[in-house]
C-alpha positions as MATLAB code, in Angstrom:
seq = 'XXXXXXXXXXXXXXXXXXXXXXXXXXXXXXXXXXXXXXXXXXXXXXXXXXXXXXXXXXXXXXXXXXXXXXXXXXXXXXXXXXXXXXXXXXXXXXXXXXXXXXXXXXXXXXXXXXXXXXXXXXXXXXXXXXXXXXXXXXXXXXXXXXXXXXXXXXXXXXXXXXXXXXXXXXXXXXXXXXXXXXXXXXXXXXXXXXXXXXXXXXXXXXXXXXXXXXXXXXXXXXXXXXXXXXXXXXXXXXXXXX';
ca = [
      12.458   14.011  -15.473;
       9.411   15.999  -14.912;
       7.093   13.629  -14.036;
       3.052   13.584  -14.510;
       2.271   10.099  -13.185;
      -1.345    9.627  -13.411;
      -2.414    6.538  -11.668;
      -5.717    4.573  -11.392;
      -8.006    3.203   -9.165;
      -9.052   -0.805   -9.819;
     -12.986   -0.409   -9.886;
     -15.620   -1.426  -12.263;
     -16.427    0.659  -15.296;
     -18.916    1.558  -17.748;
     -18.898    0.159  -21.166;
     -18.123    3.746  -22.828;
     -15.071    4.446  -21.120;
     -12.020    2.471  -23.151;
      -8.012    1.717  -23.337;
      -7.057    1.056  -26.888;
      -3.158    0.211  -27.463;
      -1.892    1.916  -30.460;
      -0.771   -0.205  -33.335;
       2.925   -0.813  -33.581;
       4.064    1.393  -30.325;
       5.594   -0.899  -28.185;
       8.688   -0.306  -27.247;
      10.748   -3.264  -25.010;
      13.979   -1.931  -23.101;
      16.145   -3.463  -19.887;
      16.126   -0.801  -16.927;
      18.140   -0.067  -13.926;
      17.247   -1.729  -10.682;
      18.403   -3.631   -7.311;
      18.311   -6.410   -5.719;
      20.114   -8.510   -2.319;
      23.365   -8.733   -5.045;
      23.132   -4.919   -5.601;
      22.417   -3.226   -9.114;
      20.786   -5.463  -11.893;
      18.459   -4.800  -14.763;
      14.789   -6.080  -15.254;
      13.013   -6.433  -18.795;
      10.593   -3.664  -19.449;
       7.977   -2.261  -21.913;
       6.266    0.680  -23.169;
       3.496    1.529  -25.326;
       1.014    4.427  -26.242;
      -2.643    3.785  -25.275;
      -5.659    5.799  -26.256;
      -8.086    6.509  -23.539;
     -11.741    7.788  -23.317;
     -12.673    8.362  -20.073;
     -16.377    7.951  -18.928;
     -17.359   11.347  -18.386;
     -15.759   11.796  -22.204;
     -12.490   12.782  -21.952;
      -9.761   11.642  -23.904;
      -6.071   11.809  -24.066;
      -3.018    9.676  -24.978;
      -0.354    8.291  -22.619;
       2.165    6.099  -22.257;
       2.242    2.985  -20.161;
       5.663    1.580  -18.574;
       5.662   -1.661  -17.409;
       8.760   -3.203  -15.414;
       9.182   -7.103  -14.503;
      10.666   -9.265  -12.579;
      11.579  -12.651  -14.414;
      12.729  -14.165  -11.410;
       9.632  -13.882   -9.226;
       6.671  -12.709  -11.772;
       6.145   -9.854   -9.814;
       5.224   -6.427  -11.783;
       4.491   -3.030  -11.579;
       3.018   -0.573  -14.234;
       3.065    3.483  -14.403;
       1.055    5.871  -17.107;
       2.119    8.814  -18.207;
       0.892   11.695  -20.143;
       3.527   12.771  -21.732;
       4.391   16.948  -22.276;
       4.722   16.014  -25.250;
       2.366   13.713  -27.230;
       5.036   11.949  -30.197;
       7.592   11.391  -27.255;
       8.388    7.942  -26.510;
      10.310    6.168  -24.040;
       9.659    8.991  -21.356;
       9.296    6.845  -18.534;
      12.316    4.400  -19.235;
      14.292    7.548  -19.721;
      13.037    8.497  -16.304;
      13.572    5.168  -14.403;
      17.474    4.956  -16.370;
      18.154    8.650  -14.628;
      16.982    7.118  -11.462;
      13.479    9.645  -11.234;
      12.071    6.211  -10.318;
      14.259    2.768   -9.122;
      12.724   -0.948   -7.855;
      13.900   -3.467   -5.783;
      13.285   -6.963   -6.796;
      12.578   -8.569   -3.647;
      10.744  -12.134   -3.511;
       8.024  -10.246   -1.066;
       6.935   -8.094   -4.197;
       8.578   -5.455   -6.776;
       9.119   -2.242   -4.190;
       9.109    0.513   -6.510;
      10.187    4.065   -5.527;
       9.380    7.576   -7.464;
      11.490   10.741   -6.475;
       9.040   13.491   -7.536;
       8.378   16.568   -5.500;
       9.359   13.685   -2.897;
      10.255    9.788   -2.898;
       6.851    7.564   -3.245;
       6.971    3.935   -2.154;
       5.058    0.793   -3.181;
       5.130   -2.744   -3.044;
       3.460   -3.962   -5.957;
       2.517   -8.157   -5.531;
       0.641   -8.914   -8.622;
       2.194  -11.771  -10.885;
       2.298  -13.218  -14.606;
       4.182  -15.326  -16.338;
       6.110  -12.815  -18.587;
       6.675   -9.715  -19.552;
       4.033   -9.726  -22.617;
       1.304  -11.327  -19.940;
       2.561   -8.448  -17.456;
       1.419   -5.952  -20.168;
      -1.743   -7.817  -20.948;
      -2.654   -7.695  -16.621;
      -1.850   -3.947  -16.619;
      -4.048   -3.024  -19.548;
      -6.953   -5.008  -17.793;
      -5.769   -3.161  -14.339;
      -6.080    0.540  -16.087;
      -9.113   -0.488  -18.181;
     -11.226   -1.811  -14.488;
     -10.200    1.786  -12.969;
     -11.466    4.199  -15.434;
     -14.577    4.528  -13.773;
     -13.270    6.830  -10.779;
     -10.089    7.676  -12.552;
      -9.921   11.138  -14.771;
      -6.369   12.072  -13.582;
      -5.391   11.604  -10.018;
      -2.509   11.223   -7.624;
       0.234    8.400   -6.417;
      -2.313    7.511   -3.196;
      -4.936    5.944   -5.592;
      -2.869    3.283   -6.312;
      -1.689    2.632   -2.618;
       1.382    4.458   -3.111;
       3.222    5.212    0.445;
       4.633    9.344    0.792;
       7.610    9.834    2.844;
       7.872   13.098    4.251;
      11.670   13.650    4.191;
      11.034   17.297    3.319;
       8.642   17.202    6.328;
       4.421   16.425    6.590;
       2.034   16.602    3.974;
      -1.538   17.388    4.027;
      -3.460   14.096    3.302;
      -0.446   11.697    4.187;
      -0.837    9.835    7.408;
       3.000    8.757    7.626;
       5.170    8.169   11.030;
       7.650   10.041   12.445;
      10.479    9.400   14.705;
      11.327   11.335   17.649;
      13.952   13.975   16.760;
      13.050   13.484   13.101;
      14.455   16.581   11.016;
      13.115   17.253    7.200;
      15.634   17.832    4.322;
      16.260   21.459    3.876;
      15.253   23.003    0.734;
      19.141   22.809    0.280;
      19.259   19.615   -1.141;
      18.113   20.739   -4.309;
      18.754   24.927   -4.063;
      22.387   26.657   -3.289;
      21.799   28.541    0.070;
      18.562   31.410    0.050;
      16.793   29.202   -2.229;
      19.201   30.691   -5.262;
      19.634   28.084   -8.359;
      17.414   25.337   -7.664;
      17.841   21.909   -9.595;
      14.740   19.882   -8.557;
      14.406   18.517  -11.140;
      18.540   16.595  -10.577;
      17.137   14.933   -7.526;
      17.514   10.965   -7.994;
      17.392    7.344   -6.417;
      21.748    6.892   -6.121;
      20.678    3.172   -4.413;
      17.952    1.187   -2.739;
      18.819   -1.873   -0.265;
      17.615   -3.686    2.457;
      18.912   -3.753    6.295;
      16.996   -6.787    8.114;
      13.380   -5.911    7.556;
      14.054   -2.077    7.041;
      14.842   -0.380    3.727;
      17.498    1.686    3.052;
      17.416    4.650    0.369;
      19.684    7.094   -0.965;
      18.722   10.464   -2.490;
      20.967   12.810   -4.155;
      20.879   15.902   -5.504;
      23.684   18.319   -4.227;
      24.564   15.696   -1.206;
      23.596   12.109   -0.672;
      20.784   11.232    1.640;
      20.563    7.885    3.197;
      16.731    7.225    4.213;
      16.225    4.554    6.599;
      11.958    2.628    6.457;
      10.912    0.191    8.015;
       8.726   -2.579    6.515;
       5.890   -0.153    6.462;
       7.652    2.733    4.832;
       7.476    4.704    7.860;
      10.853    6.754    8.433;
      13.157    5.094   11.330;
      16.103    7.567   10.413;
      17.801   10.209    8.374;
      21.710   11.098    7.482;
      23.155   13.118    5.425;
      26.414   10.874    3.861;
      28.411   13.481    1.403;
      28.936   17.151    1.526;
      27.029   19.752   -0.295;
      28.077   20.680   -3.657;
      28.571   24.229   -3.910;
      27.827   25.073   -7.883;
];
């Protein structure tokens, strides 16, 4: 899934700038996840949402919002869609494993795999899924004010550099540490590249660390500790050579 998450800042905002839902565009869905019992599905909405920003700007996106019955937790993307009528986009995305969570009682840890895996714990709670909606709204309407399309970090999302260090990420590395080749996504010489097939195959816990797998032509097992900082790396399946 090609993925242009837009995400928001939580400030204060003037009373020009606006989120309207649009009438009759909900959309409610179960989607993949984990948990300490392994895969399991968590209720989850959509809906379109008309924006004006404060400097005037407009535009239409989607927002996703995935919960947690069992500990309230939630967590809440929006998209702007490629294409405005589409619907669903995110779910689609989070079904192909783009983006997975793990419902732990700490807080829903969500991870995106876009040009590479993003991490967050997200802590906030409600009481259902319709409330979880209702706090999101009210979370994307308080950050218009400094938001007119910016990048996972606003909302306190964690990189991790498993294709090696980014400019503007602060994130730990362990001694030794090795990136992913551009060969987890291209055939050797950068020839046929599939970027767009990499995906979450699993995420688990190992004591207080986190365990990932990415896959695109191999599996990647990811090792974080509780701050999302990389411990270790391993490749688990061999390349596939088409």
């Amino acid at each position: 899934m090609r993925m242009k998450c837009m995400f928001l800042t939580l400030l204060s905002i003037p009373l020009l700038a606006q989120v309207s839902p649009v009438a009759s565009s909900e959309l409610k869905d179960v989607v993949p996840a984990f948990d300490s019992s392994g895969a399991i599905t968590l209720p989850a909405a959509s809906l379109k949402l008309d924006i004006t920003y404060p400097k005037g700007k407009k535009e239409r996106c989607e927002l996703t919002v995935v919960y947690d019955p069992k500990t309230g937790h939630y967590l809440w993307h929006h998209l702007e869609p490629d294409n405005p009528s589409d619907t669903g986009v995110y779910l689609r995305g989070i079904k192909e494993h783009s983006a997975l969570a793990y419902a732990d009682p700490a807080g829903l840890v969500d991870v995106i795999f876009a040009s590479a895996p993003f991490v967050r714990a997200w802590q906030g709670h409600a009481d259902s899924l319709d409330a979880a909606v209702s706090a999101s709204l009210n979370e994307i309407q308080q950050g218009l004010a400094t938001f007119e399309g910016d990048y996972h970090s606003q909302l306190g999302y964690k990189l991790v550099p498993v294709f090696g260090r980014v400019i503007g990420f602060d994130s730990k590395l362990p001694l030794g540490y090795r990136p992913l080749s551009h060969e987890f996504s291209c055939l050797p010489l950068h020839a046929n590249c599939q970027d767009y097939l990499s995906s979450i195959a699993s995420i688990g816990k190992q004591g207080s660390n986190w365990r990932i797998v990415l896959r695109n032509r191999w599996d990647e097992e990811v090792i974080l500790d509780q701050n999302f900082d990389i411990v270790s790396m391993k490749q688990l399946t061999w390349p596939k050579q088409e």
